[in-house]
KOLGUVO-250180 format. One line per field, with one value per residue (C-alpha): residue number from 0; residue in one letter; x, y negated, z. Coordinates in pm, 1 decimal, padded with zeros to 6 digits. Layout:
BEGIN
vexkol c(NUM_...)
balo c(A_...)
xx c(X_...)
yy c(Y_...)
zz c(Z_...)
END
This chain:
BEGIN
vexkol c(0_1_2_3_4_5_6_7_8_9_10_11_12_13_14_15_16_17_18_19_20_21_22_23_24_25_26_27_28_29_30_31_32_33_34_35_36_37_38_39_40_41_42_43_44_45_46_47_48_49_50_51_52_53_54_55_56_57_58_59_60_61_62_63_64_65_66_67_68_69_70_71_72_73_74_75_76_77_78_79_80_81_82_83_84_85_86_87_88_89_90_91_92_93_94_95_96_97_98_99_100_101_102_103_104_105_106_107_108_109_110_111_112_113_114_115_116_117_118_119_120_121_122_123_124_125_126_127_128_129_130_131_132_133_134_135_136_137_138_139_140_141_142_143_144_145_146_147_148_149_150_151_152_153_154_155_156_157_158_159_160_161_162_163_164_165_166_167_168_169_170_171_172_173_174_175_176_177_178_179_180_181_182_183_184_185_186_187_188_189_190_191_192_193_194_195_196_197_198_199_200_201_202_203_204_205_206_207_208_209_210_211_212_213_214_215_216_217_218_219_220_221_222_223_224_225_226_227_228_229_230_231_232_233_234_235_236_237_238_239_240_241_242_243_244_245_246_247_248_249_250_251_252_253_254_255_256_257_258_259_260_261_262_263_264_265_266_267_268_269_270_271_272_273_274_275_276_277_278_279_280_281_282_283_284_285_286_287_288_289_290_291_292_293_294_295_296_297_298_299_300_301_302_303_304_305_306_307_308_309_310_311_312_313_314_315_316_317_318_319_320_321_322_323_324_325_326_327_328_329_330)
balo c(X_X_X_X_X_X_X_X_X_X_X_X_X_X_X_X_X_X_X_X_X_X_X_X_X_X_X_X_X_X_X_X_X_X_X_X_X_X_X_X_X_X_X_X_X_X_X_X_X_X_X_X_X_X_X_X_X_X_X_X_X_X_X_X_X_X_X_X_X_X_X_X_X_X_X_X_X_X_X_X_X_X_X_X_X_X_X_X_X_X_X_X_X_X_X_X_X_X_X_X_X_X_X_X_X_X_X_X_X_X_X_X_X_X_X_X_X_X_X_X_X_X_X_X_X_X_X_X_X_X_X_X_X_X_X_X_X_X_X_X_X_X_X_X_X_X_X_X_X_X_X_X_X_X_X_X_X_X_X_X_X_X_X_X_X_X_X_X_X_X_X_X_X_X_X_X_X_X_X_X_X_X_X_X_X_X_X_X_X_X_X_X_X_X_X_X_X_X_X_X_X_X_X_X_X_X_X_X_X_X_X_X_X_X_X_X_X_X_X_X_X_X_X_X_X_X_X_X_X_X_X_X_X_X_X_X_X_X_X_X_X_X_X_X_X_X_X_X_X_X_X_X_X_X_X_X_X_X_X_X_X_X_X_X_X_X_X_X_X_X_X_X_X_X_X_X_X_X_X_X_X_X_X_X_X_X_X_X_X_X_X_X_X_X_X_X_X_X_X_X_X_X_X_X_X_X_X_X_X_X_X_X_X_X_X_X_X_X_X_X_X_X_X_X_X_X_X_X_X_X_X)
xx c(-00819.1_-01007.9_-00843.9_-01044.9_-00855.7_-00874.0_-01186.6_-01192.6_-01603.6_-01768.6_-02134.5_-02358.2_-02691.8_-03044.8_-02985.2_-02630.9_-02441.3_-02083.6_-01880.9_-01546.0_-01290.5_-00915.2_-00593.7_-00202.6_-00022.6_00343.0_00486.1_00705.1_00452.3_00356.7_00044.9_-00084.8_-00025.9_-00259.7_-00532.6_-00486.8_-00590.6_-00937.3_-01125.6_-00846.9_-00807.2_-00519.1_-00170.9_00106.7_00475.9_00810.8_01086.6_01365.1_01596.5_01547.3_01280.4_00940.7_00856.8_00525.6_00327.1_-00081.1_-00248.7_-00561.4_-00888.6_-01244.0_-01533.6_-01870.4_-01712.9_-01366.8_-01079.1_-00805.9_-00444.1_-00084.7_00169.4_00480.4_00586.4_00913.6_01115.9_01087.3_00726.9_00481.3_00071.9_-00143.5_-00492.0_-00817.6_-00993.6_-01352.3_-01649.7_-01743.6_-01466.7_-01189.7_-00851.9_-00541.7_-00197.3_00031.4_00410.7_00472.1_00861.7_00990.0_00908.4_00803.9_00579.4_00570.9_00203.1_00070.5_00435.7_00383.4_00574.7_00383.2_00561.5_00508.5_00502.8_00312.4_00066.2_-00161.0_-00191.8_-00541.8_-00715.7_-01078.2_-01300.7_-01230.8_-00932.9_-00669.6_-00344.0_00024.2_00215.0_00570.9_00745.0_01081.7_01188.9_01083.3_00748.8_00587.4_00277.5_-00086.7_-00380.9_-00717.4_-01040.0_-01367.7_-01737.7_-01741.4_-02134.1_-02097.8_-01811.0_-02000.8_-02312.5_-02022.8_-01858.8_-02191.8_-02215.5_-01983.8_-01635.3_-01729.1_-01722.3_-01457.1_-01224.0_-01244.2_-01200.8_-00885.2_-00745.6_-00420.4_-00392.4_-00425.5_-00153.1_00055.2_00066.7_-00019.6_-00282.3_-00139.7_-00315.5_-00284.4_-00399.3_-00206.9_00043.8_-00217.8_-00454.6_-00185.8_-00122.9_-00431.5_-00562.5_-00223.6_-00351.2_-00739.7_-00583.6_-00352.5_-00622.7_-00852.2_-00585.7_-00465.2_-00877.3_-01042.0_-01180.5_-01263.2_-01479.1_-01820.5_-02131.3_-02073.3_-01707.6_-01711.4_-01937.3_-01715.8_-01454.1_-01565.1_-01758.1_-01432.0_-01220.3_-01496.4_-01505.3_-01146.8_-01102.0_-01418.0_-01238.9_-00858.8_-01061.9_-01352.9_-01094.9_-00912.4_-01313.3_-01227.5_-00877.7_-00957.3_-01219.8_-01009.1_-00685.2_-00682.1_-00589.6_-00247.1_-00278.1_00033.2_00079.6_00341.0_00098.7_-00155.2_00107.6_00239.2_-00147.6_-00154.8_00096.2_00078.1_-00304.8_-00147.6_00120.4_-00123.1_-00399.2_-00137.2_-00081.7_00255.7_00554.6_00802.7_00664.4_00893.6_00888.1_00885.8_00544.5_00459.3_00540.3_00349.6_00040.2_00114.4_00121.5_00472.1_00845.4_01049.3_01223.3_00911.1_00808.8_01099.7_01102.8_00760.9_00841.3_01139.4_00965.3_00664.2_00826.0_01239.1_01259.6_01289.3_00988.3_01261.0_01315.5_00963.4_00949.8_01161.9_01010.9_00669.2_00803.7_00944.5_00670.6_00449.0_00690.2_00651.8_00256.7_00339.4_00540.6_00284.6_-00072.7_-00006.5_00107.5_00397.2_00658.0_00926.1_01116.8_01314.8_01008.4_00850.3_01196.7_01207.1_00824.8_00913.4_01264.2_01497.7_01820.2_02053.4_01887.9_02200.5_02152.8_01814.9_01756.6_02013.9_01790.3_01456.2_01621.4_01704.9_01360.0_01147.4_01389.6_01399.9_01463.2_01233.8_01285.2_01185.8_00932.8_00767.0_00836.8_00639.6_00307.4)
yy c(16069.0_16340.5_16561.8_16893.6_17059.2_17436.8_17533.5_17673.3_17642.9_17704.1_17695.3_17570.3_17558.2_17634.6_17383.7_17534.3_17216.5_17198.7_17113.3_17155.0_17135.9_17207.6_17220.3_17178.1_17025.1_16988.8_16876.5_16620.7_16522.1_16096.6_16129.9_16465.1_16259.2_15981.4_16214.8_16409.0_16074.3_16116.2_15794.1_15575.4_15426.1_15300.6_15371.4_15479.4_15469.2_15554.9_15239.5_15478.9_15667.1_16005.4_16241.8_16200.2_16466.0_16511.0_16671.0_16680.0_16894.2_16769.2_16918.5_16656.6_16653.2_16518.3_16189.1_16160.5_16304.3_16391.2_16481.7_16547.9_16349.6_16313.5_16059.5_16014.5_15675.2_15403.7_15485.1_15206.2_15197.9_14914.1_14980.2_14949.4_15219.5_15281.2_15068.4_15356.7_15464.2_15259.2_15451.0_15408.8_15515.6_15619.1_15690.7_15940.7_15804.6_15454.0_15381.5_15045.3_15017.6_14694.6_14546.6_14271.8_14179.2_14185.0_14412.4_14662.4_14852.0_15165.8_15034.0_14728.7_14675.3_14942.6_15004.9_14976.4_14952.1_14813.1_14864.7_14705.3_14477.9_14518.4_14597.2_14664.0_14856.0_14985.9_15271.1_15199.2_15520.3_15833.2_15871.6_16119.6_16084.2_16072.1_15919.5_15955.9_15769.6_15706.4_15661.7_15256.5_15309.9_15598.6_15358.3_15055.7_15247.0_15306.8_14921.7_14742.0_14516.9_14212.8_14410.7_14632.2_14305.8_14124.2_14428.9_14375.7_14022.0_13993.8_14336.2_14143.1_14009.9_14341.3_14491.5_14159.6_14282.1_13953.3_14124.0_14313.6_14627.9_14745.0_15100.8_15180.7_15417.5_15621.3_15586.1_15738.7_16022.4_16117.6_16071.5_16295.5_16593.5_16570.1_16594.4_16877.3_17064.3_17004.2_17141.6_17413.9_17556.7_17447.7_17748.3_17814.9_17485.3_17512.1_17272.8_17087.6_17083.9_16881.6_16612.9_16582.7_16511.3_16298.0_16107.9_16096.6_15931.3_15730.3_15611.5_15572.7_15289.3_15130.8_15124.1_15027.3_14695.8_14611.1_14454.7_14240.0_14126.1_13755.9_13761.2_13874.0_13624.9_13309.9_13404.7_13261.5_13478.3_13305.4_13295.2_13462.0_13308.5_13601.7_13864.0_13660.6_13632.9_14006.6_14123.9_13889.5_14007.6_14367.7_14327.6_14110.1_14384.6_14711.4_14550.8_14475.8_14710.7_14527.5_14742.5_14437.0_14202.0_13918.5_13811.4_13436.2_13565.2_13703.8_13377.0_13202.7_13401.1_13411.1_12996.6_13014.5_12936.4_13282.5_13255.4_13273.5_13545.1_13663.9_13606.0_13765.3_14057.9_14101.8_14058.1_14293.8_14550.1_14516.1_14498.9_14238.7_14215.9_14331.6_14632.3_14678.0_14649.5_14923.4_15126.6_15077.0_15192.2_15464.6_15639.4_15516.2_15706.7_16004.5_15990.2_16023.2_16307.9_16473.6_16423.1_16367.8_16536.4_16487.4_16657.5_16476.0_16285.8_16012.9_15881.0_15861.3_15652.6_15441.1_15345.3_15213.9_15018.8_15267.7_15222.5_15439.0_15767.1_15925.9_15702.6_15664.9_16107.7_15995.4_15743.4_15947.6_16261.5_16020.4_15911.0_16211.8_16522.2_16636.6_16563.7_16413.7_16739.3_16954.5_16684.7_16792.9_17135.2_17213.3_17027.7)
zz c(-07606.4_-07431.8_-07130.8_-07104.6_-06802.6_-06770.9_-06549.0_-06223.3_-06163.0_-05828.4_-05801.4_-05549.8_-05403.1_-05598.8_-05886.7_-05956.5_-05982.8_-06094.3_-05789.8_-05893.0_-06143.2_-06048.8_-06240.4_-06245.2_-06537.0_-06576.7_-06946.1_-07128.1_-07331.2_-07210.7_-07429.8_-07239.0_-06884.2_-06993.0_-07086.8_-06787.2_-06555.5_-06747.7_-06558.0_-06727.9_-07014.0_-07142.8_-07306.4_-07195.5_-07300.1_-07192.5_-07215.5_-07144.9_-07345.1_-07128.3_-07159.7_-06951.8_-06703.4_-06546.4_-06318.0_-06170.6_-05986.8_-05955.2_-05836.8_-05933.8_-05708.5_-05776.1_-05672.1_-05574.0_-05798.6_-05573.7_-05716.9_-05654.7_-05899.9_-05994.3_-06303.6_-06448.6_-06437.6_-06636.5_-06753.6_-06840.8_-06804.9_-06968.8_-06945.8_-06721.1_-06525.9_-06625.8_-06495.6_-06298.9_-06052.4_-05855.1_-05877.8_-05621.6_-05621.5_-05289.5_-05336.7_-05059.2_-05083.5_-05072.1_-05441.5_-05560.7_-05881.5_-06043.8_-06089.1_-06281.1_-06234.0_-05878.8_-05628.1_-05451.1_-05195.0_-05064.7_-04682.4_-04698.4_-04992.3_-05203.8_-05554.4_-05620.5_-05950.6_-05941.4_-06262.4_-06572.5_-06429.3_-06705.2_-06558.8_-06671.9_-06450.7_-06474.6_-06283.4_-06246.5_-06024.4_-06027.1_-05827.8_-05649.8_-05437.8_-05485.8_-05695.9_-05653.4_-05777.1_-05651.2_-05819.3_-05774.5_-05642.4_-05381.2_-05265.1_-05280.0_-05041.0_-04756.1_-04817.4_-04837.9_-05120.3_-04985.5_-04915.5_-05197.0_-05399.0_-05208.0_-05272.4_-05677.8_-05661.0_-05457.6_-05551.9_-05678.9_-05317.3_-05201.5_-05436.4_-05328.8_-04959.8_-04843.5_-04643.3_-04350.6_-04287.7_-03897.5_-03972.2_-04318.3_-04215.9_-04030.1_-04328.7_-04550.0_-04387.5_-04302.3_-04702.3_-04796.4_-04552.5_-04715.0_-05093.5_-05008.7_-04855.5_-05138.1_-05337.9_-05180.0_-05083.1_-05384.2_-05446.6_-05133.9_-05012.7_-04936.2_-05057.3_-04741.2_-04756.5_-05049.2_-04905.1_-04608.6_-04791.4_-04990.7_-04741.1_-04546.2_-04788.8_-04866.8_-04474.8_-04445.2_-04714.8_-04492.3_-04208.9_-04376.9_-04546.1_-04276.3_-04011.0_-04294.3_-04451.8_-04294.6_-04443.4_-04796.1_-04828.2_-04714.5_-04919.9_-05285.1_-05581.2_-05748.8_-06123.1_-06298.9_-06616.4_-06707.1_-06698.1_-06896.7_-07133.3_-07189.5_-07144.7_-07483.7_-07643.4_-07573.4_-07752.7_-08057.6_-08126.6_-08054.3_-08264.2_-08559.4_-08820.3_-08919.4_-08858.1_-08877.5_-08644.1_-08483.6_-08164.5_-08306.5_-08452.0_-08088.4_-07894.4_-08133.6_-08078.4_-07727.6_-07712.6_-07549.5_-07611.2_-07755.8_-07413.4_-07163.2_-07384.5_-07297.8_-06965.6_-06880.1_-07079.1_-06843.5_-06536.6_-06605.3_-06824.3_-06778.6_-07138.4_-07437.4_-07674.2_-07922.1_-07757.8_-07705.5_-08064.6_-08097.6_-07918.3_-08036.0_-08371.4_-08213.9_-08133.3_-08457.6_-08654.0_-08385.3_-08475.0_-08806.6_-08784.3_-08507.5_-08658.9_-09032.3_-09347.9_-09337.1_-09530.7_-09569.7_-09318.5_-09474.3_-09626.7_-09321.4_-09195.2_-09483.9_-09494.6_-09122.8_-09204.3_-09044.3_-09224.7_-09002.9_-09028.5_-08805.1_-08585.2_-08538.4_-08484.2_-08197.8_-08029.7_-08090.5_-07883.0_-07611.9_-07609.4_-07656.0_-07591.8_-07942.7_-08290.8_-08553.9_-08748.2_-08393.3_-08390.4_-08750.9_-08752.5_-08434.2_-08477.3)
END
């Protein structure tokens, strides 16, 4: 999935490098929120019967990528970011966001994603705050190699809160002001402006990680067995073309008992793997309806085992704000 955001383009210098590229999203659509956090990848679904609502104003530096967000409840992400940035995310609110099935709370601990760590995360509440990523090697030249290493290795600690940060709060508020005046003078910023900022933000994780270096490298990384085994069966189902899958079939691949499956699933996600299920098919019959041709709806339902067609339109409005007839008719 590609995210080509509209172009705001300033120019600088003699070799006329692209500097910036700014702009503000707000939609339903899950699928057009994914794309838009472009250094990511991974999927994303809703596991609520309510419609999604979005928003991200973002503006990408040589860099940094610096944005504004707001993501509706009950909204899960499984996926890694690419080997080339580190991401984080900052409720500005009290809003926890479930990790790895971890905690991390907006007060204490920081939602940071290092390159190519899988995660699952799952917004229960309705969050708004900020995300931003970083190019892992312009990071790495400010960290120096060891605490740029350190911080992928125990970034579960991290998310954990386990380490106590002295200077959070004041790092917090001082990375909110830079983002919303990247925002706000995008296309205004000089050459130099740019590098400040990004040197700055750059600097400021230096200085939030450098006093805990000690800490981070004596603490020990806790191996949690539930994520190991949702991560597993989140790739068995999305790498299945089965539409009737069982979760005794899951737990099976998974090496477990139906009931840790279920268990983990609960834990991670706040669903069953049956309702999971459901969902999954859900939105497989929504990509039918969306990028193929299609023509006739209760084929579609059949070919996927819906037997209550009445009931079933019910559910998909709940889910995506519309109809699977809306659905069809406008793509």
């Amino acid at each position: 999935m590609t995210f080509i955001p509209k172009k705001t383009d300033t120019n600088f210098g003699t070799n006329n490098i692209k500097m910036i590229i700014k702009d503000s999203l707000s939609h339903n659509d899950i699928e057009q929120f994914a794309a838009s956090l472009s250094h990511l990848d991974q999927t994303v679904k809703q596991l609520s019967g309510r419609t999604f609502n979005f928003s991200n104003e973002l503006v990408m530096f040589p860099k940094v990528m610096l944005s504004r967000i707001s993501i509706g409840e009950q909204a899960m992400f499984h996926g890694v970011c690419q080997s080339e940035h580190f991401a984080f995310t900052i409720p500005n609110n009290d809003t926890a966001i479930k990790v790895n099935g971890i905690q991390v709370n907006a007060d204490d601990s920081l939602y940071i994603m290092p390159p190519s760590e899988e995660i699952i995360a799952l917004f229960e509440q309705e969050l708004n705050g900020y995300h931003f990523s970083i190019d892992s090697k312009f990071l790495a030249k400010h960290l120096g190699h060891d605490l740029h290493s350190s911080l992928i290795q125990k970034s579960e600690i991290i998310r954990s809160g386990k380490t106590n940060f002295n200077s959070y709060q004041n790092f917090k508020k001082q990375l909110f002001r830079n983002i919303d005046y990247s925002l706000k003078h995008s296309d205004s910023l000089s050459e130099m402006a740019v590098l400040d900022i990004q040197c700055y933000i750059a600097n400021a994780i230096r200085i939030l990680f450098i006093n805990n270096k000690d800490e981070l490298k004596k603490t020990k990384i806790p191996y949690n067995k539930r994520h190991a085994i949702v991560t597993r069966a989140l790739e068995y189902i999305n790498s299945n073309n089965n539409i009737f899958l069982s979760v005794p079939d899951i737990a099976e691949q998974c090496y477990c008992s139906i009931r840790t499956l279920e268990y983990a699933f609960k834990q991670l996600l706040s669903v069953t793997p049956k309702q999971y299920l459901t969902i999954r098919r859900m939105y497989m019959i929504r990509q039918e309806l969306t990028f193929k041709n299609c023509i006739n709806i209760t084929q579609v339902l059949n070919l996927y085992g819906v037997i209550n067609q009445g009931r079933f339109s019910k559910d998909y409005f709940k889910m995506f704000g519309e109809y699977p007839k809306n659905t069809l008719k406008s793509h």
